[in-house]
N, C-alpha and C positions, 0 to 999 in steps of 0.2 A: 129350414127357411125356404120360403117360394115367392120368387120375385119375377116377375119379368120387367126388364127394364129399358125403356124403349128410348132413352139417347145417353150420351156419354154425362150430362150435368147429374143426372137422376143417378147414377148408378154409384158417381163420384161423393154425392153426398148422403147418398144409402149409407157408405163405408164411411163417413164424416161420420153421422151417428150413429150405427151400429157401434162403433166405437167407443161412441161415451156411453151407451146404455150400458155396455158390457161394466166400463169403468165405476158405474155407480149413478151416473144420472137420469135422476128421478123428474127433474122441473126445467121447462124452456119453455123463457119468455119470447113472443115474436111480434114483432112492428110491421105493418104493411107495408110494401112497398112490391117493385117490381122486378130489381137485381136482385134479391134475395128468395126468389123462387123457388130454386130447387131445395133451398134450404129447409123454406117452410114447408114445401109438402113432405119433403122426407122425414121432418119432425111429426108432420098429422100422421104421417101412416105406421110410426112408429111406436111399436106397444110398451108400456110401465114408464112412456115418458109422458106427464100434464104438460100438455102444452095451453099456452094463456094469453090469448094476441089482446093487445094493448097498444093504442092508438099513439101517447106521447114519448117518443122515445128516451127523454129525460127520467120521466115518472116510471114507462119499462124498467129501467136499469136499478131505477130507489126499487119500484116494487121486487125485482129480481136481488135486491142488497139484502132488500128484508128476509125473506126466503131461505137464503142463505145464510142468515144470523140465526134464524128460527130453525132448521135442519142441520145448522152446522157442516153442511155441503156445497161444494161448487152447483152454480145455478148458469146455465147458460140462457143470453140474449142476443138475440138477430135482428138486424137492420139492414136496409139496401142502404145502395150506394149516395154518397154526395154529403150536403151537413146533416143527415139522419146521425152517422156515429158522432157527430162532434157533440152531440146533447147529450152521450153516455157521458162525458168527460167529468163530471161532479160525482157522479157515482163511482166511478171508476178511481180519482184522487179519497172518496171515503172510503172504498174495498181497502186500498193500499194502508192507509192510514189506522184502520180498525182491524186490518189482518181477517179480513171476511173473502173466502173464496167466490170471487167472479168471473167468467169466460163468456168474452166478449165473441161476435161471430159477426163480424161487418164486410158483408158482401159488395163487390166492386166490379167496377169496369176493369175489362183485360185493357194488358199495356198498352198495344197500339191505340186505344180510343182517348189514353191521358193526353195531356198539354196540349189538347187541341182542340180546346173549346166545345169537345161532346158533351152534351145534356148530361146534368148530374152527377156530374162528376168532380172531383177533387183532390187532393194528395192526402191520400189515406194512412202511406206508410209512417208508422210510427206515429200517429198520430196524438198518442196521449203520453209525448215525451219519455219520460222514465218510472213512468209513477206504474205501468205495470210490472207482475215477476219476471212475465217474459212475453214478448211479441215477435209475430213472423207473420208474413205473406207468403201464401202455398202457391203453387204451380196451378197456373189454368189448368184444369182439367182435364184429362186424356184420358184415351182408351187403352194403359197398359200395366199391366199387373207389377212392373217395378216400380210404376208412380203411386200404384194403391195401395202401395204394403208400403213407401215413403209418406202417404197420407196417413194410415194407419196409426204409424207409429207416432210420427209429427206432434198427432191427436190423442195419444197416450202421453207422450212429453208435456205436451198444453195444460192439460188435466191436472198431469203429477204437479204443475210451478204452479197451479191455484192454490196449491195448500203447501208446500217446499220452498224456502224456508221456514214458509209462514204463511198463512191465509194472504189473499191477495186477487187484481184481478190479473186475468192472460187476455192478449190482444189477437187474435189471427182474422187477416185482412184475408177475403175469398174471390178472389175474382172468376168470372163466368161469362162467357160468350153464348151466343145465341144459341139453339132456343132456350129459353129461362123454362118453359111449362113442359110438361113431361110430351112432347113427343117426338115423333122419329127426325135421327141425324144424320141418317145414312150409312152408322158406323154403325157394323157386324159386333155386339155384346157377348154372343153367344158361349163362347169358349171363356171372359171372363167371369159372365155370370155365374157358370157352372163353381170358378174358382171360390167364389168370393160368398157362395151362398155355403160353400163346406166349411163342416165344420172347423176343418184343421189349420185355417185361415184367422181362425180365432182362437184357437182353443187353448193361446200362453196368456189372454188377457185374465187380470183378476181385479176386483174392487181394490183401490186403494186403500191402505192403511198406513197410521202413523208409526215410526220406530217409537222408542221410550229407551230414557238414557235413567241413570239415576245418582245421585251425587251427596254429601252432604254438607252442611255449613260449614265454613271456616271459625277460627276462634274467635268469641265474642264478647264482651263485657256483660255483664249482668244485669243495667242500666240501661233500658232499653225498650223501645214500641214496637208493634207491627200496623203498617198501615193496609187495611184491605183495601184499596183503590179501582178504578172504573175498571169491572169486567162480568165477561158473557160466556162462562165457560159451557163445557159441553154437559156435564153433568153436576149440577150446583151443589144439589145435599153431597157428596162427597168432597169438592172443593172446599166447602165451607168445613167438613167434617175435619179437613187435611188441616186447614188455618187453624182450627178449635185446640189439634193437639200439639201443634207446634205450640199456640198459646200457655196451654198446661204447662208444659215443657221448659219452656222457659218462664212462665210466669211472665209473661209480657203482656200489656194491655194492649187490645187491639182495636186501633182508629179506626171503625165501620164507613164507607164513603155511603150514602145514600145509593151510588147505583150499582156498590155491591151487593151479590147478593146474601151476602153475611147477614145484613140487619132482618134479612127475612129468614132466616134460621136461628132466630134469637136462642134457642132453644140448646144448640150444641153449642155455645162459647159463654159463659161467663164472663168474659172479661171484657163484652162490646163498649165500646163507649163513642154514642153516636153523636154527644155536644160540643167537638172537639173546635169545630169553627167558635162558640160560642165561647166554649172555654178561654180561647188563645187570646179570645179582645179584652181579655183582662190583662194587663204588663207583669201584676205579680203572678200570675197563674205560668204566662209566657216563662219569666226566669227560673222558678220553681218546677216546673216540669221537663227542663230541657236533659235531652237522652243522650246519651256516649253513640249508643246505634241505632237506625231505624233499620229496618226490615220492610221490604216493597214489597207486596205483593198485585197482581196488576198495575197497572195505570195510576200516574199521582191525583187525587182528588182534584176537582174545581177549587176547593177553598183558599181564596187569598191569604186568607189569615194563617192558615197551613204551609204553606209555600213559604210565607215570607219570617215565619217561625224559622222553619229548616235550613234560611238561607248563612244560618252560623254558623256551616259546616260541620253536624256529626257526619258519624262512619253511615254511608249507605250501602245494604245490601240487596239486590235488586232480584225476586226469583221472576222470570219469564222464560216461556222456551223460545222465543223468537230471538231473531238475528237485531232489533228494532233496539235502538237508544233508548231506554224509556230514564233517562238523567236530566231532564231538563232545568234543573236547579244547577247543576255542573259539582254536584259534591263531590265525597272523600270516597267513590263506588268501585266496588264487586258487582259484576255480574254472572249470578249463575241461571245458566240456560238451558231448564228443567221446571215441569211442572210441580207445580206444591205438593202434590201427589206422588211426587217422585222423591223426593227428600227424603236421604238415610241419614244417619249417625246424627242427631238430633242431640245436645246436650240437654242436661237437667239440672234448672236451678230454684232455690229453696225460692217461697213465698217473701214479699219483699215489703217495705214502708214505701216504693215510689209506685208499685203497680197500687194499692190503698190508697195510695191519694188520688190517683185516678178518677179508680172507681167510685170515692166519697164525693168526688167533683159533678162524674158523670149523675150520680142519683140525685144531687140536691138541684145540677142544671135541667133536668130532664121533669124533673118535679113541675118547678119557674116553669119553666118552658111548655109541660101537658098542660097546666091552669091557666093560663093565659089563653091559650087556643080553645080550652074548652068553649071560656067565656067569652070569646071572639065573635062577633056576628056580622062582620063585612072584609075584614081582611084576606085576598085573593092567596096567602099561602096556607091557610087554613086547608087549602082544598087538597096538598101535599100529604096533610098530618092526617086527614081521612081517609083518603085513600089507603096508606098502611095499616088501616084499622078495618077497613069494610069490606075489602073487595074478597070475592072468591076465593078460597084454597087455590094457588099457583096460577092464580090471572098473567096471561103475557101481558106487560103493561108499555109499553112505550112512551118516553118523554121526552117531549121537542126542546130543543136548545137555546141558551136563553136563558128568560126566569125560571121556567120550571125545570129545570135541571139544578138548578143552584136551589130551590124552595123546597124540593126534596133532599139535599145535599142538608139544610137546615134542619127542615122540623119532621123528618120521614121517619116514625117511631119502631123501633124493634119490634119484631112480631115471628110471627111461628106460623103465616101464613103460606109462605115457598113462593111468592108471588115471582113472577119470572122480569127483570125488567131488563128494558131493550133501549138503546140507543145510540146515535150516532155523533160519536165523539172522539173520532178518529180525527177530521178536520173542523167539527164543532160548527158548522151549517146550517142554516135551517133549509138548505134547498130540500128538497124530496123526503118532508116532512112524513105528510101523510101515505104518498106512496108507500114509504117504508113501511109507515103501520101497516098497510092492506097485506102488505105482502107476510110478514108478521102474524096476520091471524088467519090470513087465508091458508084455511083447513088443519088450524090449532083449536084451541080451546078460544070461548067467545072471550075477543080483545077490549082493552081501554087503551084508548092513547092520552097522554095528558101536554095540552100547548097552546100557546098564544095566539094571539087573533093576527099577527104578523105572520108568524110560521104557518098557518094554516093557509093565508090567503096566498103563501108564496108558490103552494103547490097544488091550486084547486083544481087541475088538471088530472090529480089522483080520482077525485070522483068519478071519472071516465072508466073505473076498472069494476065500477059497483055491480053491474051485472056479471060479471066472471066471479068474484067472491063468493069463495064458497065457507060458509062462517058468518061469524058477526065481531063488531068493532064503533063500542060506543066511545065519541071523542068527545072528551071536557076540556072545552072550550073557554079558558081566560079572557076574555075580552076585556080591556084597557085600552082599546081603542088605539094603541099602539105600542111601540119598545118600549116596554117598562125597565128591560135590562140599562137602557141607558137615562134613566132617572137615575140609577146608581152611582154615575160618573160624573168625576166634576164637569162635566161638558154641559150639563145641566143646568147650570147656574147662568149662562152664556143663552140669553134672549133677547134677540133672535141672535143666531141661527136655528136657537134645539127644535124648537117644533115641530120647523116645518124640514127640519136635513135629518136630523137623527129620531124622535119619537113617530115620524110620520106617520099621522092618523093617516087613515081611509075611510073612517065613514061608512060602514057596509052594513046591513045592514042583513046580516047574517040569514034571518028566517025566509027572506027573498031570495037566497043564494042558491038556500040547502032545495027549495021549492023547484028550480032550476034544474037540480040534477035529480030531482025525486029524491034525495035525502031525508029522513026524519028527522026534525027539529024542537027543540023544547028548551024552552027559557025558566032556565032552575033562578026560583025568588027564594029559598031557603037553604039550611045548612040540612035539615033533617028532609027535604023533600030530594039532596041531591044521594043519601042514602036511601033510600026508600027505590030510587032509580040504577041504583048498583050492585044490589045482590037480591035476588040471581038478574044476573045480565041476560039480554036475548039469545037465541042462538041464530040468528037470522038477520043479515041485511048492516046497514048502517046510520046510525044516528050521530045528534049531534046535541050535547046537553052543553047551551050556552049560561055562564056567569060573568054578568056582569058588572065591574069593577072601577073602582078608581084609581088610576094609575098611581097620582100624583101623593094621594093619600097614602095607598101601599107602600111607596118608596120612604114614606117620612115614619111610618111604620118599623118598614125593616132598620130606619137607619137607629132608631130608638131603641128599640126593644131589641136588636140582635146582641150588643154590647152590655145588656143589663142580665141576661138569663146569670149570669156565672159571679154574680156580684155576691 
């Protein structure tokens, strides 16, 4: 290493990231600003880390969540001082929530300039309450080799509580006194530079790794489901491979959630059954299929009808490796805290008459269910049940929350494509919609996001990243002119207030929007011209394939046809 570094802020955050590169960090997002100076330049000069400066600091942080979903890595974000960190705050409550490693780096005023009304300034400390693994405030910056090996390490602690217990974000507030820009402070470097540039200074750091425990089930009944539930693991054909033989094994039918990715491995489990919402709105299906155990795997599904099945107390057994409650039903629960992959002593039981009615259920529902949509030509979830049919081998797909998460949760068909899907359903949000996409397919494979014309318009601020993307990310675009999710609810019936408090249109007129940000745009008038536009997807840039729909129509739709597939 050859540095010369001409004041104490520069040398200080040399050793800030020197650190995390050594640790495994590959991506930092950066916000402009003025307090956060030495940060930023020591991120540009710093080599195997992309740095990606992004104007909204909100959108920063989604774009930095995404990233970090998509590499399964901590992704560090900088901000200067003042309400710049207060806009990480939504992103930061979905890090925690979704167990997605983020390190936050929010540069500030030294102490003597607080509570006395200096410029941009604020109470930084703690700022995002409890909701990170772990937050601290470093020591202004000094010229001494006991404070840089307490940075050091600090900065190695930071790192490890991004993913210890559990993916998550770290908070460290930075304060910095003058000068912010690399030059001279008066203070002699000399003899630390020497220290800090050898190697021996480094040379106990290693990339983080996960432990691995391994466990196996307790005694169970034979009468019994697995639910594959909302998850984003790090290697899916094996996760799903791990569910498939638990499945064998027990002969248990397995509830596929739409944003697992089980249903896109159709190939390894036999025993998927993706109609289970549709199944359960029949009352004799409901008492006829009830289980002694369920088995959780992930996240419980979106499905009401799922939920409110479960809430007659069978036995739950819950596999996650996180510290995280995942009971929100409050069952009869085991929790073991171990990846599925990890599961030993696995019992064996013979083929049954309950996992057959299942699956006799699932084919005849799924039949109903393909022919209907075949012959669909205006309804807004059709665009769900295509997407699992058309898109590319292993597309990252992303789907905003709301309708299209529950319209994939419905009619999203088994397939053998690996499609990768993403989303933020940690605090269930539509903020930093599309940012999450960008970040998502920035420098994957070319992305789809699928979302409402509400969620889009919540974070048009993401367009601001379109010239740093490197990739491409077409967005199908739902328009309904507003929340369709809440046609669903009896709040609906209630006119006025619905229209204009809960569906509230906007009126946008989207091809003016995209025009705006140089976006490409294109108003799909067919079912066959929106395939036609989906494989092969571009590799370059971002578009915007808008459909438009009737809200009102759709809702009276689902409320029909969802209760009838299983009849």
């Amino acid at each position: 290493m050859s540095f010369n570094f001409s004041n104490t802020n520069e040398l200080w955050s040399f050793v800030l990231v020197e650190t995390l590169k050594r640790l495994g960090l590959t991506c930092a997002v950066i916000c402009p600003g003025s307090r956060s100076t030495p940060l930023a330049v020591a991120f540009a000069l710093a080599p195997d880390i992309e740095v990606i400066p992004i104007l909204d600091e909100r959108s920063a942080a989604f774009f930095a969540l995404g990233r970090a979903k998509a590499t399964h890595k901590p992704v560090a974000v900088v901000c200067t001082s003042g309400t710049a960190g207060a806009n990480f705050y939504p992103a930061v409550i979905e890090a925690k929530e979704s167990c997605v490693p983020l390190l936050l780096l929010t540069a500030d005023r030294p102490q003597e300039l607080r509570f006395c009304h200096s410029g941009q300034t604020i109470d930084q400390v703690k700022l995002y309450g409890d909701y990170p693994n772990w937050q601290a405030e470093l020591v202004v910056p000094s010229a001494s080799i006991s404070l840089l090996t307490y940075l050091r390490q600090t900065v190695i602690h930071a790192y490890e509580r991004c993913i210890f217990p559990q993916g998550s974000a770290v908070h460290l507030n930075i304060p910095f006194r003058d000068p912010l820009a690399p030059i001279p402070d008066g203070v002699d470097l000399t003899d630390l530079q020497s220290k800090v540039t050898n190697e021996d200074f480094w040379c106990h750091i290693q990339p983080i790794s996960l432990p691995s425990y391994s466990s196996g089930l307790p005694p169970i009944s034979r009468r019994g489901i697995i639910i594959a539930g909302v998850a984003q693991p790090t290697q899916s054909e094996q996760y799903c491979n791990s569910i498939a033989n638990l499945a064998r094994a027990l002969n248990f039918p397995v509830l596929a959630e739409g944003l697992s990715p089980v249903r896109n491995h159709a190939h390894l489990n036999p025993y998927i059954i993706s109609t289970y919402d549709a199944i359960l709105r029949h009352p004799h299906h409901r008492v006829l299929l009830a289980p002694e155990v369920v088995i959780l795997i992930g996240e419980m599904p979106t499905s009401k009808e799922l939920r409110t099945w479960l809430q007659y107390q069978p036995r739950l057994i819950i596999i996650d490796k996180t510290s995280r409650n995942l009971d929100s039903l409050h069952l009869n629960t085991t929790h073991l805290r171990l990846d599925i992959s990890e599961l030993t002593s696995i019992p064996s039981f013979p083929p049954n008459a309950y996992l057959e009615q299942w699956r006799h259920l699932e084919a005849k529902t799924r039949a109903v269910l393909d022919r209907t949509l075949e012959q669909e030509s205006e309804f807004e979830g059709k665009a769900a049940w295509l997407l699992s049919q058309i898109l590319p081998p292993k597309t990252p797909l992303f789907i905003a929350n709301s309708m299209p998460v529950r319209d994939v949760e419905f009619f999203w068909k088994p397939n053998n494509l690996g499609i990768e899907i993403f989303v933020n359903r940690g605090a269930n949000g539509i903020d930093g919609t599309l940012s999450t996409a960008l970040g998502i397919a920035h420098r994957n494979q070319s992305s789809v996001m699928l979302t409402g014309d509400l969620a889009l318009l919540h974070d048009t601020n993401g367009f601001l990243i379109r010239n740093k993307l490197i990739g491409h990310l077409t967005i199908i675009l739902i328009n309904n002119n507003g929340g369709g999710i809440f046609e669903m609810l009896p709040i609906s019936q209630f006119e006025p207030p619905f229209e204009e408090l809960f569906a509230t249109p906007q009126d946008i007129d989207f091809a003016k929007l995209c025009a705006t940000y140089n976006i490409e745009h294109e108003l799909i008038t067919s079912w066959n011209l929106l395939k036609e536009k989906l494989n092969p997807l571009p590799t370059k840039g971002i578009r915007v394939l808008e459909l438009r729909t009737n809200r009102k129509a759709d809702a009276k739709w689902r409320k029909h046809n969802l209760s009838q597939f299983a009849n």
